[in-house]
C-alpha positions in Angstrom: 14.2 35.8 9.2 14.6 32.2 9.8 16.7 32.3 12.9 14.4 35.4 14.2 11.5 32.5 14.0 13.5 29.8 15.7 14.6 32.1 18.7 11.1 33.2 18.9 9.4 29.1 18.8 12.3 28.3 21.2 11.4 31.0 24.0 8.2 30.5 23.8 8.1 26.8 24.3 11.3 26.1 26.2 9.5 25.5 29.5 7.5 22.9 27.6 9.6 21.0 25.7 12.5 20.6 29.3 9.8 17.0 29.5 9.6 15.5 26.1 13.5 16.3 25.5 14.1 14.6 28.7 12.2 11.4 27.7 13.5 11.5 24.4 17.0 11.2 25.7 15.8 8.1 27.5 17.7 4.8 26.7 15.5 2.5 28.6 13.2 0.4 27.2 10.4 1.7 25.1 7.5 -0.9 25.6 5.4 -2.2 23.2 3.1 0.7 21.8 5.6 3.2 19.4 2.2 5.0 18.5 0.7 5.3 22.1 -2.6 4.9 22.3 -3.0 5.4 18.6 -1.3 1.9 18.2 -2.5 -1.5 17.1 -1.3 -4.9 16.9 -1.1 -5.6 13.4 0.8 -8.2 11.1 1.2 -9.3 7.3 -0.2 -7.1 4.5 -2.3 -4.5 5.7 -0.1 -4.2 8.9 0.0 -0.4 7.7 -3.4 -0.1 6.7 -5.3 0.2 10.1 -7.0 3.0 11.6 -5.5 4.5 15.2 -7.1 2.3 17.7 -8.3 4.9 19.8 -10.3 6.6 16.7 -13.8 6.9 17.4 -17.2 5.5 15.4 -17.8 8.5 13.5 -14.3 9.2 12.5 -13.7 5.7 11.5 -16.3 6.5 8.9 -14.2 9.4 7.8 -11.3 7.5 7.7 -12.5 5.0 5.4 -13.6 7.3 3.0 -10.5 8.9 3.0 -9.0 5.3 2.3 -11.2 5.0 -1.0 -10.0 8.7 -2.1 -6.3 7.4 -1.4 -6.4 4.1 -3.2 -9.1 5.6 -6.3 -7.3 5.5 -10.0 -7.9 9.1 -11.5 -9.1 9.2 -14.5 -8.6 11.1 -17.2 -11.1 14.6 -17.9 -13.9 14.2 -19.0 -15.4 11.9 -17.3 -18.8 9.8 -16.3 -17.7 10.6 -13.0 -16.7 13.8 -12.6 -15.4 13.8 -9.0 -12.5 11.5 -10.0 -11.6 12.7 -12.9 -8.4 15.6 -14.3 -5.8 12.9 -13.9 -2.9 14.7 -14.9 -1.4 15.8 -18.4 1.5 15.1 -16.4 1.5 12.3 -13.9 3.7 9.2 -12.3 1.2 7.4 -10.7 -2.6 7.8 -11.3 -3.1 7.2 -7.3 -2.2 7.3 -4.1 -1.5 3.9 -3.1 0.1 3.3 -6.7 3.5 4.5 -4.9 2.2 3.7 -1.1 1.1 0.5 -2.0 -0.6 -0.8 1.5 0.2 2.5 3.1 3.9 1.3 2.9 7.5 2.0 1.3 8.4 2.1 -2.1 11.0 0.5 -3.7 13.3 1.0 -7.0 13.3 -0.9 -9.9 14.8 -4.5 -10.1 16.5 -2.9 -13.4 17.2 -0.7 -15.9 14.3 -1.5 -17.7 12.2 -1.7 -15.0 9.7 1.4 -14.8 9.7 2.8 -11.5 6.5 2.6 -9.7 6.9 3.3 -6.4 9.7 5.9 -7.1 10.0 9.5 -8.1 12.8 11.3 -9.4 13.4 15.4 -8.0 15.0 18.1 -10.0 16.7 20.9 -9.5 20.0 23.0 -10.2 22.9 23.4 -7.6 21.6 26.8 -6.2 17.7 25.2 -5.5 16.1 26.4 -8.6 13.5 23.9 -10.4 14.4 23.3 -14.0 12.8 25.9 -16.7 11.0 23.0 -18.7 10.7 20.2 -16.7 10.4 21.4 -13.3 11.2 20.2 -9.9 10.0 16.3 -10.5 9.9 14.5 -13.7 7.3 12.9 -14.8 7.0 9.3 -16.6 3.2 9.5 -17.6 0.7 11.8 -19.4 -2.5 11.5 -20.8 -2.9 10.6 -24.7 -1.6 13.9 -27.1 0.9 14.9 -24.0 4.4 13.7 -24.3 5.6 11.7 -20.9 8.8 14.2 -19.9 11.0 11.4 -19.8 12.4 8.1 -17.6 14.8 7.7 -15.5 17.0 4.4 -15.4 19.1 3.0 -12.5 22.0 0.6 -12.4 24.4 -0.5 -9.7 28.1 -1.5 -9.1 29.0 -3.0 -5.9 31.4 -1.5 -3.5 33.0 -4.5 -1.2 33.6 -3.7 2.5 34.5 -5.5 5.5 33.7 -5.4 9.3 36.3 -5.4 11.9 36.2 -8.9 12.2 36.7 -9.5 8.6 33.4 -10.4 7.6 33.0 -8.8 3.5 29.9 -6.8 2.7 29.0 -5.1 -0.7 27.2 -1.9 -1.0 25.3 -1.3 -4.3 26.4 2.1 -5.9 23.3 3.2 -7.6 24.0 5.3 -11.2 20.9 7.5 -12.5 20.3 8.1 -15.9 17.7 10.0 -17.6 16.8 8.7 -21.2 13.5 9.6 -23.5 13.5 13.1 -22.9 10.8 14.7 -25.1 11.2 18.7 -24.3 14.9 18.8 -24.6 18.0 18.4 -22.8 18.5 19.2 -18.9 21.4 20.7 -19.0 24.7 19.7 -16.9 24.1 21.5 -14.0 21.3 19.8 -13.0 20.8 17.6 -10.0 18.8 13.8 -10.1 17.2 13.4 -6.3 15.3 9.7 -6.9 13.5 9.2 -3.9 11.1 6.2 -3.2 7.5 6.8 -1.5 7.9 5.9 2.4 5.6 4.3 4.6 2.9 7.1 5.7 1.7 5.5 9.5 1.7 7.7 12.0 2.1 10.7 10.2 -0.5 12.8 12.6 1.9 12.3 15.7 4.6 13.3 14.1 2.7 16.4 13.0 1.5 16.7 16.7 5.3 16.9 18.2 5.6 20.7 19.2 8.0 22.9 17.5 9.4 23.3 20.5 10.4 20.2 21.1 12.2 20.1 17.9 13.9 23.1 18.3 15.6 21.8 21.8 16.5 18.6 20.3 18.5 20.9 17.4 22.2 22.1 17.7 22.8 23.2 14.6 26.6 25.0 16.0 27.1 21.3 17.9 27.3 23.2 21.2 27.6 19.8 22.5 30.7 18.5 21.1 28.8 15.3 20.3 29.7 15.5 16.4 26.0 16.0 15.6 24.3 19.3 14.5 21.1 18.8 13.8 18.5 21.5 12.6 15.2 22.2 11.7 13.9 22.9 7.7 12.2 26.2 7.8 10.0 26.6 5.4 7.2 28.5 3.1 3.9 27.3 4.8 0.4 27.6 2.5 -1.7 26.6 4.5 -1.2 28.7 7.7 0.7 31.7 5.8 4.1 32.4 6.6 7.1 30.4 7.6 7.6 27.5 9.9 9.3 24.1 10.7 9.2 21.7 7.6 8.5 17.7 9.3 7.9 16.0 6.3 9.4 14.7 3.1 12.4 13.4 2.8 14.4 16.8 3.5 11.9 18.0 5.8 10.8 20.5 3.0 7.0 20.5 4.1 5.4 22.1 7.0 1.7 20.6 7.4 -0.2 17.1 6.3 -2.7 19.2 4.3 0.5 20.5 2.3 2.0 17.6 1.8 -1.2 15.8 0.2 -1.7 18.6 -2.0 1.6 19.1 -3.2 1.6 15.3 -3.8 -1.4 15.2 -5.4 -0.4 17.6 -7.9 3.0 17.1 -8.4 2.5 12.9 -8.4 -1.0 12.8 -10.3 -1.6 16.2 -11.4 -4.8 16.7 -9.7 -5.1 20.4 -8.7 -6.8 21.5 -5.2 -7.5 25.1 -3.3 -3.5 25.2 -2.4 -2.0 24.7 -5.7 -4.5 25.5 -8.1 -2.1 25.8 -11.6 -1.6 22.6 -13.9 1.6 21.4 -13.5 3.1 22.5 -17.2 5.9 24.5 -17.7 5.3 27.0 -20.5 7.4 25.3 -23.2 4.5 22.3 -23.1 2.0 23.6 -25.2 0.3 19.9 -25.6 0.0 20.1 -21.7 -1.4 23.4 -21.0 -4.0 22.6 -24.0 -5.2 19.5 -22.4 -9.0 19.4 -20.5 -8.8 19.7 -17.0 -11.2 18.2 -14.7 -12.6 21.1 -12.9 -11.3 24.1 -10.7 -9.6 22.5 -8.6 -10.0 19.1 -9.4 -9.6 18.0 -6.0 -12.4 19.6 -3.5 -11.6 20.9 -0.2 -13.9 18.7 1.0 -12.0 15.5 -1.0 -8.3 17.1 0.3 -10.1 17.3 4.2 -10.7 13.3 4.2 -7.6 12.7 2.6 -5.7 14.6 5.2 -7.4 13.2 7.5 -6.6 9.5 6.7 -3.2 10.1 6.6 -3.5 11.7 10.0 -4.9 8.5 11.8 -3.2 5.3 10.4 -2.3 3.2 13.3 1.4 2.5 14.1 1.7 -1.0 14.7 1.9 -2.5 17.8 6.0 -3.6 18.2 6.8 -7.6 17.7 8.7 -9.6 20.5 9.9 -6.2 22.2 10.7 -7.9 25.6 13.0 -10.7 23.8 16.4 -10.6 25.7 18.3 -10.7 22.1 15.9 -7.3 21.3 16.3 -5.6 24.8 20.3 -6.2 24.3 20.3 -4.9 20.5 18.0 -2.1 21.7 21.0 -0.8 24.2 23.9 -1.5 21.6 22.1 0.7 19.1 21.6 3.7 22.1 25.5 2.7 23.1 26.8 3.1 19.5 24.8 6.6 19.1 22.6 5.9 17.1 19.6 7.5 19.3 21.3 11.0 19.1 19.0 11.0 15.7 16.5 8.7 15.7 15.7 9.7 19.3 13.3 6.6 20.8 10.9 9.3 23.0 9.0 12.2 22.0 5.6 13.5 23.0 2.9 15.8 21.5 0.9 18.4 22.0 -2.5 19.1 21.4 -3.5 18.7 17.7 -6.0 21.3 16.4 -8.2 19.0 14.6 -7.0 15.5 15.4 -7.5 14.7 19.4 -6.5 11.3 19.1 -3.1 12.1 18.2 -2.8 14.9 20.6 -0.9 14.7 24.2 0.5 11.0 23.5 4.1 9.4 24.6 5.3 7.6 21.3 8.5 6.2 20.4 8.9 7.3 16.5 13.2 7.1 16.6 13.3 10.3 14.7 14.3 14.3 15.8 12.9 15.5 12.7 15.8 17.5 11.7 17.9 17.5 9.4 21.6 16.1 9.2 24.8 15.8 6.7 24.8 12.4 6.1 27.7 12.7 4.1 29.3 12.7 0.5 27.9 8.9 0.0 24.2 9.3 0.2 24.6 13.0 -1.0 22.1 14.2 -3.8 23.7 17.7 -4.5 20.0 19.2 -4.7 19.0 22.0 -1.8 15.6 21.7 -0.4 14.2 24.8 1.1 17.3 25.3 3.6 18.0 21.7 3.3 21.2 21.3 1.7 22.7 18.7 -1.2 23.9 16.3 1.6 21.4 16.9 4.4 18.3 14.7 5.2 15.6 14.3 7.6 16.0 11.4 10.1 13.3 9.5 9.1 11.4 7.2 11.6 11.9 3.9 12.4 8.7 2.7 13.4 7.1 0.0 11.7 10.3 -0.4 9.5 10.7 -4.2 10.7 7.0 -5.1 8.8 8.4 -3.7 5.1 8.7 -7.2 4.3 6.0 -8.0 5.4 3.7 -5.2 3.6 5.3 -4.9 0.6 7.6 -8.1 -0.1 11.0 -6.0 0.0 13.8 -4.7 2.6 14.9 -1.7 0.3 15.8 1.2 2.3 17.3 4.8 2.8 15.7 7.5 0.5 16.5 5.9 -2.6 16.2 2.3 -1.8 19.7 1.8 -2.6 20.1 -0.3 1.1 19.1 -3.9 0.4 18.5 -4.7 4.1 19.1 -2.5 7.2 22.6 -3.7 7.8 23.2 -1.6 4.4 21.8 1.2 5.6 23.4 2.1 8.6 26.8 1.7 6.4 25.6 4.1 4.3 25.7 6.5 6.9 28.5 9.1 6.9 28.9 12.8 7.8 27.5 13.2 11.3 26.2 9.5 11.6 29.9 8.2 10.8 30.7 7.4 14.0 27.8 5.2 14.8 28.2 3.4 11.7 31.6 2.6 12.8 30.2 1.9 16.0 28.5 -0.8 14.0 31.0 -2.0 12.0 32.8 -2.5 14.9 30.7 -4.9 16.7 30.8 -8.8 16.9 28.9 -10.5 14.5 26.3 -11.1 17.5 26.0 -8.1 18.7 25.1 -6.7 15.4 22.6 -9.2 14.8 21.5 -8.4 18.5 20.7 -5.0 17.1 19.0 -5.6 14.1 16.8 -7.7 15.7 15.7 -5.1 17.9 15.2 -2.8 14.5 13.5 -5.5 13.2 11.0 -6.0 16.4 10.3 -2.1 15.5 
């Protein structure tokens, strides 16, 4: 069924997509705006916080109020106010913007005693399947009378390296351990996928690329000889029925904005909506299934439309000192060491059902949206739809030189385990192993050269 679907997207929209592959190829230089006309200059704390610039009076309106439903705490059912109550029995964070704090990225805890807060923590078994008890994501939190399913702790031990030039570099080799169980052991078999909340700007352009657009950029057989074989997550799709290209999440594993807010809501606060309308207890919770809930669903359609909608239209930044010599020369280094073959600079969407303002734009995200084997290194062993244990989504780059700036860290790659961005490129392996030799490789000044261009991102 799945490569019936692709072969059909890719005939149909073949003609369509010869343009936007063509620019994202491009290696020139990308200019200023990464979120086209949706783009803003912004800077500091709420650099990630802004509405798209091209967002009209009336749907700035509906914006904001879908920026109070994002950053609202939840409260516990019943309630004086019943709109914002049925927070959980099972929960991690009792909002939103408790893991996107600022509309930005997540990091893991400083220690082992450290909760996490902006950090979540999949399960699953070898051959996909959720655990029987404790599901697909554990949860750290419940509501009084409901035992919390348990915490996970993280340590590291450094792994030294060295450049070819000789300069030493340490990697920190992050070790996950689950402690405080309250329904029982997981079992051996099961697989730990911590993953930190990333940065949600510019999530309506990406949903605006056309499938077909992703599906030329794929090569899942590496027809190409290029060492890369990108490929699209094909996935179960709620909202529209049927199958079709998973863009979001960290594996790619969700099809739709609408999808991903309501699985999030439910999974993350344990709110239910239209689209997932069960409590999130497995049947051995008895406390949890026996707990109030805050109305069927407690999340209105009309609450989950804003919400979608916010997360649609958050401006992408405006880029920082993007015609500096030292960022135009990093800016061909990383397209030289090929790096663009996955976080392609160029792509272009179509026309957006419901959001116009993201529709028909050129933007410069660095991502293909498919996935990739990163290798044995970063692998977490857990499939995802047709993801597999070692495969992720390229995520995209823009914005990714304001983390500091938003949220007062440089913690990157899906767990955080990179403390800068010269870390996470030599995390990369599997299909990205080349270009993070290509890296390693470089002088010293060239590879500053290049991180300053990631930075001005």
């Amino acid at each position: 069924m799945t490569r019936r679907l692709v072969a059909a997207l890719a005939a149909l929209g073949a003609l369509a997509a010869g343009a936007a592959l063509a620019g994202a190829r491009e290696a020139g230089r990308i200019g200023p705006a990464p979120g086209g006309a949706t783009s803003r200059p912004a800077l500091g704390r709420t650099a990630f916080t802004l509405p798209a610039a091209n967002l009209p009076a009336d749907r700035v309106r509906e914006f904001f109020f879908g920026n109070r439903l994002f950053n609202t705490n939840w409260t516990i059912a019943p309630a004086s106010v019943d709109s914002f109550d049925g927070l959980g029995p099972l929960f991690n964070r009792v909002s939103c913007s408790g893991c996107h704090v600022r509309d930005g990225r997540g990091r893991p805890p400083a220690g082992p005693d450290e909760p996490m807060t902006s950090m979540l923590v999949r399960l699953g078994h070898a051959d996909g399947r959720p655990h029987p008890v404790y599901g697909d994501q554990l949860s750290d939190r419940a509501v009084p009378g409901v035992p919390a399913e348990g915490r996970v702790a993280v340590t590291y031990r450094e792994r030294p390296g060295r450049y070819a030039d000789g300069e030493p570099y340490s990697l920190a080799v992050p070790r996950y351990r689950v402690v405080d169980l309250a329904y029982g052991p997981l079992g051996g078999d099961v697989r730990l996928s911590p993953r930190v909340a990333p940065a949600v700007i510019g999530l309506g352009l990406l949903e605006a690329i056309p499938d077909a657009t992703l599906l030329a950029l794929a090569d899942p057989e590496d027809r190409d000889g290029d060492g890369i074989s990108g490929r699209p997550n094909v996935v179960d799709d709620p909202v529209r029925g049927g199958r079709a290209i998973g863009r979001f999440g960290w594996k790619a594993s969700v099809a739709t904005l609408r999808q991903q807010n309501a699985a999030a809501a439910l999974g993350d606060i344990g709110l239910t909506t239209t689209l997932f309308p069960e409590e999130n207890c497995a049947p051995a919770q008895e406390a949890c299934r026996a707990a109030p809930a805050g109305g069927r669903p407690e999340v209105s359609d009309e609450f989950l439309d804003r919400l979608t909608l916010y997360t649609q239209t958050l401006a992408v930044p405006m880029r920082r000192r993007a015609a500096a010599p030292e960022v135009l020369r990093g800016e061909r280094l990383f397209h030289d060491s090929g790096c663009t073959a996955c976080h392609v600079p160029t792509l272009e969407t179509g026309a957006h059902p419901t959001v116009p303002e993201v529709s028909n734009q050129r933007i410069h995200p660095f991502t293909d949206l498919l996935l990739h084997d990163m290798g044995e290194g970063l692998a977490d062993g857990r499939p995802d739809g047709e993801a597999t244990g070692r495969e992720w989504r390229t995520p995209p780059l823009w914005g990714i030189g304001l983390v500091r700036a938003v949220n007062g860290h440089t913690r990157f790659l899906h767990d955080g385990r990179a403390r800068g961005l010269a870390e996470a490129i030599l995390w990369h392996g599997g299909e990205a192993e080349a270009a993070r030799e290509a890296f390693r490789r470089l002088p010293k000044a060239d590879r500053e050269a290049l991180l300053r261009f990631l930075e001005s991102l």
